[in-house]
C-alpha positions, 0 to 999 in steps of 0.5 A, a space after each residue: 668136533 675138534 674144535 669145541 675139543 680145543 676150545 674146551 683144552 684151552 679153557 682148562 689150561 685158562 683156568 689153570 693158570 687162573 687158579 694159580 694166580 689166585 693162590 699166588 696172590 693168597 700166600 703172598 697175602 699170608 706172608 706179608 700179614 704174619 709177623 716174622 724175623 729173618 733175623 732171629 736166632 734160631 737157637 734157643 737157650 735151655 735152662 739146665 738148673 733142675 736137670 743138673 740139679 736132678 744129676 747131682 743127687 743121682 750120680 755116683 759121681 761129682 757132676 760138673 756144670 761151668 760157673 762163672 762163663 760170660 753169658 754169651 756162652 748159651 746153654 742149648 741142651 742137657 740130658 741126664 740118662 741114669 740108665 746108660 753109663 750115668 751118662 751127663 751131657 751139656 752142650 753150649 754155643 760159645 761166643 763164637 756160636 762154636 758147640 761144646 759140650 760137656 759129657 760125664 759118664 761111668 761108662 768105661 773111657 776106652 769106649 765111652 769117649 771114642 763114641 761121644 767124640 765121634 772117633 777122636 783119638 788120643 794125641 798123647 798130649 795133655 793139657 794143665 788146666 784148673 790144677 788137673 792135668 787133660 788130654 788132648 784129643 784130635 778128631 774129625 768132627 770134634 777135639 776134646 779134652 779128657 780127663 778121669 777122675 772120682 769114678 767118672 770120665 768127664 769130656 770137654 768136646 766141641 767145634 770150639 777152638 781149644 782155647 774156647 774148650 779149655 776156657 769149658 773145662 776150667 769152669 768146671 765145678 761140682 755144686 755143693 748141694 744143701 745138706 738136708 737139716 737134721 730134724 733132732 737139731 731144730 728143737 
């Protein structure tokens, strides 16, 4: 009897072994039949015009977006959370592929920019950049530049060199939206 036994275990580990070479031979199969690009860049570009465009009619204050950057600066999110502090976020990949982003909110600065620069601390030092004085912060995971101003705190924060945040922060501009046309003037 412990020879069919044997027999029997033999043939299982047989089939096994088998079953593992045809599914081997399957998803080599799939892979060389589906098209893909190790190469791609994983990161994908957004577009941040209708959400901007939705922060500057909601916000009590002028919201900032960069004009004039070089396009290999790429957007990769926005958000806009009217129900927290009026809090906009931006957030790029520089030419380098470092992260900036750009942050607004109403919340009060001795708490919100801590928390958006994840404990970064004032270096006391501040920065002229684009006619506006900035401080300059220094943290761990990120530096930024802060500076307050028409009921808003706005915070150029990344892994970016400070050149690279500085080039952010001086791009920064509010834009004019389309003043409605006063319907007693079209006649």
């Amino acid at each position: 009897m412990e020879g069919v036994a044997a027999k029997r275990g033999n043939q299982k580990i047989r089939d096994m072994v088998l079953s593992m070479v045809v599914i081997g031979a399957v998803v080599a199969l799939v892979y060389t039949v589906i098209p893909h690009d190790e190469d791609a860049d994983p990161v994908k570009t957004v577009d941040y015009r209708v959400e901007l465009s939705t922060a500057q009619r909601s916000a009590p204050y002028p919201v900032l977006a960069p004009q004039g950057l070089p396009p290999e600066w790429r957007a990769t999110s926005v958000t806009y959370r009217g129900n927290e502090g009026k809090a906009w976020h931006l957030g790029f990949l520089d030419p380098d592929k470092e992260y900036v982003a750009v942050e607004q909110s109403t919340k009060d600065p001795a708490k919100y920019v801590p928390e958006v620069t994840l404990a970064a601390k004032n270096s006391g030092r501040t920065q002229a950049i684009g006619g506006a004085d900035w401080q300059v912060w220094k943290g761990e995971k990120y530096d930024a530049l802060v500076r307050t101003d028409k009921g808003a705190t706005t915070v150029v924060l990344g892994t970016a060199k400070d050149e690279r945040l500085a080039e952010m922060a001086a791009a920064l501009k509010p834009k004019e939206l389309p003043k409605p046309s006063d319907p007693a003037s079209a006649t």
